[in-house]
N, C-alpha and C positions, 0 to 999 in steps of 0.2 A: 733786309739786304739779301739778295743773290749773290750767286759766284758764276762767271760763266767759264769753264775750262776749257781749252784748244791746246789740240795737239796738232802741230805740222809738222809731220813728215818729207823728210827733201829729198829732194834729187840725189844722187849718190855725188857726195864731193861738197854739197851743195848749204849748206851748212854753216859755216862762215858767214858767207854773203849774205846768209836770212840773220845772222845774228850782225852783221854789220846797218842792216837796213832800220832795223830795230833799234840799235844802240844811235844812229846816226841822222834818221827821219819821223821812223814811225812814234816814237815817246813825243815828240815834240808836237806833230800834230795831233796824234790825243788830246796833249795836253789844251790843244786850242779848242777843242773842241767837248772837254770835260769829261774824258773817258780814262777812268783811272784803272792802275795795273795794280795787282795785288803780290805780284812774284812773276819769275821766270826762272825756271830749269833747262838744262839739257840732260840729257839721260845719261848718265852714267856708268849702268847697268841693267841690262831689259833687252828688249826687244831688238831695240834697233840705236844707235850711238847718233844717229842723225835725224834725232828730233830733238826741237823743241817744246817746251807745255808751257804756258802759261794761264795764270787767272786773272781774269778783271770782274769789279766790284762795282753791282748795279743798286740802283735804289729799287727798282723795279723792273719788269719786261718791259712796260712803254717805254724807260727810260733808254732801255737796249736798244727798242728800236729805231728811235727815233735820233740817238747818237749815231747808233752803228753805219745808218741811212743818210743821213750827213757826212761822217768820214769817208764811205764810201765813195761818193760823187763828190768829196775836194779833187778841186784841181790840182792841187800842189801833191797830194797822195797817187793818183793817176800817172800824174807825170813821174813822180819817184820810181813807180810798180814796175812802168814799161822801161825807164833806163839801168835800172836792176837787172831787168831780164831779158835783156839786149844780146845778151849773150845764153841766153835759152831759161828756160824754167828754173826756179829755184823750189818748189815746191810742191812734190808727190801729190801732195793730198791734204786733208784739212779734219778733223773731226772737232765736235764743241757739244758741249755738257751744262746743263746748267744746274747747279746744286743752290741747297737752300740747308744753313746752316742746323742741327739740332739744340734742345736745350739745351744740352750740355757744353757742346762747342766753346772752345774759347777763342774762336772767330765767327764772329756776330754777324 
C-alpha cells in the first residue's frame, strides 16, 4: 500500500468552496471510480490556515495512474471544476507526496 499526500493551497478567502466541492461532488465521484480517501485536514496551525491536506490510499502506482487518468477526464468532474470556478480560482497551488508505509507503521 502507498499513501499519496496533497496539499492545496487556495486562494486567499477560498477555502470554503474547495471544502464544499469535496464534501458535495468530489467524494462521490472517487467513489465511482475506486479512489479511496484516507483522511482530510485543514491546518490548524502552520503555515498557512488555507489549506487543505489530504491522503488517499493506493494499491500501487499503476493503480494511481490509471484511476487518477480516469477521474481526470470524467465528465461529470470537468463540469463540476469549471462551475466551482466560475467565479475565479479556488486553488493557489497543489503539491502531492507519495509515502510508503515503514515496518513499524501502524498504517499499513
Amino acid at each position: 500500500m502507498i499513501y499519496e499526500m496533497r496539499v492545496y493551497r487556495c486562494v486567499s478567502g477560498r477555502l470554503p468552496a474547495l471544502l464544499a466541492r469535496f464534501e458535495n461532488h468530489t467524494l462521490r465521484i472517487w467513489e465511482r471510480h475506486g479512489i479511496r480517501q484516507a483522511g482530510f485536514w485543514t491546518t490548524l496551525v502552520g503555515e498557512s490556515n488555507q489549506e487543505l491536506t489530504y491522503l488517499l490510499a493506493w494499491e500501487s502506482m499503476a493503480e494511481r495512474e490509471t484511476k487518477w487518468a480516469t477521474f481526470m477526464a470524467d465528465k461529470e468532474w470537468q463540469s463540476v471544476r469549471a462551475e466551482t470556478e466560475r467565479d475565479g480560482a479556488i486553488v493557489h497551488n497543489v503539491t502531492n507526496q507519495f509515502l510508503a508505509p515503514t515496518a513499524f507503521s501502524s498504517v499499513k
